[in-house]
N, CA, C and O atoms as a MOPAC input file, in Angstrom:
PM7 MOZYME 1SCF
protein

 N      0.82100 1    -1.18800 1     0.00000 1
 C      0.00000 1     0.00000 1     0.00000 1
 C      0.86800 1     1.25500 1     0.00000 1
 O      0.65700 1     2.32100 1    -0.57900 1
 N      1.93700 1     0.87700 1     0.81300 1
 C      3.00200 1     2.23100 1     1.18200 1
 C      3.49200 1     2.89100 1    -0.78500 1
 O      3.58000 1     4.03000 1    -1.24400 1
 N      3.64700 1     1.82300 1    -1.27600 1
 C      4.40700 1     1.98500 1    -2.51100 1
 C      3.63500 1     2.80900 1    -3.48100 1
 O      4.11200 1     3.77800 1    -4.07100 1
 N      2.16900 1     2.28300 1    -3.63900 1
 C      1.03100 1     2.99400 1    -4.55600 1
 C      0.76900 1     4.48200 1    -3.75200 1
 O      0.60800 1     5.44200 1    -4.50600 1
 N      0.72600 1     4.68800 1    -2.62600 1
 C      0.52100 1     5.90400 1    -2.33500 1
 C      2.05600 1     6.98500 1    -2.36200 1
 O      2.02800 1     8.14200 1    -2.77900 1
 N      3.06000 1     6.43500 1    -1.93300 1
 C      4.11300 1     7.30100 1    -2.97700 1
 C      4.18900 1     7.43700 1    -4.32200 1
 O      4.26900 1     8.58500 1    -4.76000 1
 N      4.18100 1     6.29900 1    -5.26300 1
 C      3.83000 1     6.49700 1    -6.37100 1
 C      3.00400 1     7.56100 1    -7.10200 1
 O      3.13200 1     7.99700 1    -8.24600 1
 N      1.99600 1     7.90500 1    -6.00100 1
 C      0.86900 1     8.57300 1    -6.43300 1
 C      1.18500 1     9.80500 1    -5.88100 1
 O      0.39700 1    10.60400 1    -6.38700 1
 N      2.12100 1    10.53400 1    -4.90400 1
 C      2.86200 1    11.59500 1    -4.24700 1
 C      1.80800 1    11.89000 1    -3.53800 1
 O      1.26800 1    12.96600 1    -3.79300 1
 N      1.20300 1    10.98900 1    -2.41400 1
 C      0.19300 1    11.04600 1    -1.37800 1
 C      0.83600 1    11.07700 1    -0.54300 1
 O      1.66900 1    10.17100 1    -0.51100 1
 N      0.85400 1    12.07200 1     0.58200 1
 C      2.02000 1    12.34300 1     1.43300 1
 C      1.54000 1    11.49900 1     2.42500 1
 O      0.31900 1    11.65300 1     2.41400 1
 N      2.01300 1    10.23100 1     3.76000 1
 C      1.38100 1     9.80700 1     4.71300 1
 C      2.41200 1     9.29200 1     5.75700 1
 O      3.54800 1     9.19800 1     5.29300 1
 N      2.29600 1     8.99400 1     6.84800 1
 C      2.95800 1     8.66700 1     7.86800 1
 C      2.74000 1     7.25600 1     8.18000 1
 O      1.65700 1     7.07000 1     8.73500 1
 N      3.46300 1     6.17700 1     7.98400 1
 C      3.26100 1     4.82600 1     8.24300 1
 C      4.12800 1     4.64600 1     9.82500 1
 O      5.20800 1     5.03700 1    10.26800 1
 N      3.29000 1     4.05300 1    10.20300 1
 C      2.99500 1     3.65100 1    11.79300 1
 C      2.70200 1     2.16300 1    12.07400 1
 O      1.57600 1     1.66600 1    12.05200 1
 N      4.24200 1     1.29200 1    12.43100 1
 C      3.49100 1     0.50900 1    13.57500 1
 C      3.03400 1     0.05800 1    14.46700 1
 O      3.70200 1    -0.51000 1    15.33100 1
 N      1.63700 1     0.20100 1    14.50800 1
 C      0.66800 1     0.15900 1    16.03200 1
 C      1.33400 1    -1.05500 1    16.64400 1
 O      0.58300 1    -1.49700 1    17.51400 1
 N      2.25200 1    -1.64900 1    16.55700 1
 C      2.48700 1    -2.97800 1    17.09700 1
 C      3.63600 1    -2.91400 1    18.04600 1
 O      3.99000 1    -3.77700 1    18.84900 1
 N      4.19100 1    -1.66300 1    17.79700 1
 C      5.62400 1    -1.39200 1    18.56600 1
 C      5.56800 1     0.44000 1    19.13700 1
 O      6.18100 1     1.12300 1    19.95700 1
 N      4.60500 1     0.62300 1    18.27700 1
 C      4.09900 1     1.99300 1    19.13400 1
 C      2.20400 1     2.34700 1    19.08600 1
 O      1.62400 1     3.08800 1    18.29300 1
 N      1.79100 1     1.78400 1    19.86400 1
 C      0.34300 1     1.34200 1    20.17800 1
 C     -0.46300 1     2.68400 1    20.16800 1
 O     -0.07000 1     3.51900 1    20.98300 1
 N     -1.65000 1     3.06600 1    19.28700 1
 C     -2.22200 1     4.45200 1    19.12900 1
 C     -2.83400 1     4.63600 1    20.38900 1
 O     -3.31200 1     3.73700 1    21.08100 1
 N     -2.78800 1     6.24100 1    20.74400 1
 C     -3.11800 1     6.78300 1    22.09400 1
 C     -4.50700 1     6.46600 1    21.40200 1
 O     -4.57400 1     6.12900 1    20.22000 1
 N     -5.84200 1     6.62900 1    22.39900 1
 C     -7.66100 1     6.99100 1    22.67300 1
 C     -7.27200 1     7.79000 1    21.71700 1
 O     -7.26900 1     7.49100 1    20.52300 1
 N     -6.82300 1     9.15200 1    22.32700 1
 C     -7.00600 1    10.09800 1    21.13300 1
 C     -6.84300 1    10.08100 1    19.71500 1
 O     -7.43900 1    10.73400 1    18.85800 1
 N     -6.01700 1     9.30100 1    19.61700 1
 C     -5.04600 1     9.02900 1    18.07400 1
 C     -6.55700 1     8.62700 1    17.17900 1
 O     -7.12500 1     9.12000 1    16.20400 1
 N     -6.81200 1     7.52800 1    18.05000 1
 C     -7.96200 1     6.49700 1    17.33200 1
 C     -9.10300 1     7.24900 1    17.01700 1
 O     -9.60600 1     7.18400 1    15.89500 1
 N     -9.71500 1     8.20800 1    18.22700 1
 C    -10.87700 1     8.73400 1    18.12300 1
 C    -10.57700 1     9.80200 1    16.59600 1
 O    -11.35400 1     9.81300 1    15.64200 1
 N     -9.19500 1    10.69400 1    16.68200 1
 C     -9.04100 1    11.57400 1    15.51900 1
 C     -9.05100 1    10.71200 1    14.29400 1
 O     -9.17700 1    11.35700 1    13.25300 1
 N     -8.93900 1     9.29200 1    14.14500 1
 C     -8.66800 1     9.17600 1    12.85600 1
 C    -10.05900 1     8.27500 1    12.43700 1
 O    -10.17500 1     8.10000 1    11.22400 1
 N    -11.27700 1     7.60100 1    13.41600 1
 C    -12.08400 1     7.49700 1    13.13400 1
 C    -13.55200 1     8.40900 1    12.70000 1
 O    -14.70100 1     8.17000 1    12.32800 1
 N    -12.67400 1     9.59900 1    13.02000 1
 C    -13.57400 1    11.23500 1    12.69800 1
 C    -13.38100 1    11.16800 1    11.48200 1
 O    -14.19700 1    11.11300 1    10.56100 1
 N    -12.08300 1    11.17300 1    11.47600 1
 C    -11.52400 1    11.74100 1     9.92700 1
 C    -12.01600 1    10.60300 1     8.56500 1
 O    -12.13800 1    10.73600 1     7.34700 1
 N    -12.17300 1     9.64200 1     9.39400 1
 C    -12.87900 1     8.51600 1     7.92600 1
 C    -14.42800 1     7.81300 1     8.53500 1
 O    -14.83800 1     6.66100 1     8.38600 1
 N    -15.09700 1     9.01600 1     9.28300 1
 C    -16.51500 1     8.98200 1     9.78100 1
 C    -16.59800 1     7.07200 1     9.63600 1
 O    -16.95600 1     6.36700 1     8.69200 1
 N    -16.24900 1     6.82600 1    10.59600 1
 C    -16.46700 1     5.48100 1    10.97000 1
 C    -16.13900 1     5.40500 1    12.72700 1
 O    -15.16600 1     5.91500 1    13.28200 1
 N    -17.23500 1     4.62800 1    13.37900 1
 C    -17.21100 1     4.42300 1    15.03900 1
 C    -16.15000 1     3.30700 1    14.91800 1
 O    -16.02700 1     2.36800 1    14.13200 1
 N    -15.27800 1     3.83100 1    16.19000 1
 C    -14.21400 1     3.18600 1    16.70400 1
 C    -14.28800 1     1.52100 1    16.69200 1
 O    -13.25100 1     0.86200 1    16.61300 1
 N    -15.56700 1     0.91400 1    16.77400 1
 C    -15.96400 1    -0.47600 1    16.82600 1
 C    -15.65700 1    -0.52700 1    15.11300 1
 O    -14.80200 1    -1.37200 1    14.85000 1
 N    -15.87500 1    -0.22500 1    14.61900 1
 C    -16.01200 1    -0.37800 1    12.96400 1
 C    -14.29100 1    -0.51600 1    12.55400 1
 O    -13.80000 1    -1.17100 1    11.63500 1
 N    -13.82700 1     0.05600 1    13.23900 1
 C    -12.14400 1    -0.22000 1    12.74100 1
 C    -11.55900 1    -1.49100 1    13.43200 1
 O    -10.38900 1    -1.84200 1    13.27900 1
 N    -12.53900 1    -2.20400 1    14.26600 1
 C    -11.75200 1    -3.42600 1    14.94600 1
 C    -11.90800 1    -4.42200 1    14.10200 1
 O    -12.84600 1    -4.39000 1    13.30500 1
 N    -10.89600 1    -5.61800 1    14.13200 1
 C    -10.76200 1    -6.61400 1    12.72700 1
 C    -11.84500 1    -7.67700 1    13.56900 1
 O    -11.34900 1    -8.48400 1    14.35500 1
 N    -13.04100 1    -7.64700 1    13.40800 1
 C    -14.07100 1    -8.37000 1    14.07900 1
 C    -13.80700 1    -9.82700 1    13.60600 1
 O    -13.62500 1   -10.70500 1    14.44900 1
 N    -13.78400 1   -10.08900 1    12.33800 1
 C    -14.13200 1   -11.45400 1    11.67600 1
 C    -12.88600 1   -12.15600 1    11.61900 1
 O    -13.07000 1   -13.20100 1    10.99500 1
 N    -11.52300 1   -12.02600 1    12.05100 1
 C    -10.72400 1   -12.52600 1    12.53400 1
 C    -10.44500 1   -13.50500 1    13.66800 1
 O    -10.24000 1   -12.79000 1    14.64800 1
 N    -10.35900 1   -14.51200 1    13.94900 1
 C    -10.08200 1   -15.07500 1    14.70200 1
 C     -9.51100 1   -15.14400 1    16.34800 1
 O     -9.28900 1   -16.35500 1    16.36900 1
 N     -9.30600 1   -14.89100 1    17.08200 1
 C     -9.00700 1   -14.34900 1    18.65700 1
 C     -7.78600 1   -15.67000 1    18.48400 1
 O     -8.05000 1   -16.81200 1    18.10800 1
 N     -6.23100 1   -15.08000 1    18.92400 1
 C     -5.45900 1   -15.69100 1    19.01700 1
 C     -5.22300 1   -15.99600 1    20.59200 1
 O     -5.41300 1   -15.06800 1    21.37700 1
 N     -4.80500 1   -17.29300 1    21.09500 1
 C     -4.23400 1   -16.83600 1    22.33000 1
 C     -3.37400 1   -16.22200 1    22.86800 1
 O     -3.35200 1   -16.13800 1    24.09600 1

């Protein structure tokens, strides 16, 4: 994804939540910004690992 959006000179900040975990706030600003509730960005239909 990173590659097509440089390609395309879409300026963006890649982040991994996995080694630096998004603040409440982070989440709430970026589920504004693509009008979707915070439940709607969780990977529901995925499987629960132990």
């Amino acid at each position: 994804m990173d590659s097509l959006l440089r390609e395309s000179g879409i300026p963006f900040e890649k982040v991994n939540y996995y080694t630096a975990p998004l603040t409440k706030r982070k989440v709430r600003e970026l589920s504004a910004k693509m009008k979707l509730s915070a439940r709607a960005l969780l990977r529901a239909s995925e499987p629960i690992l132990p």
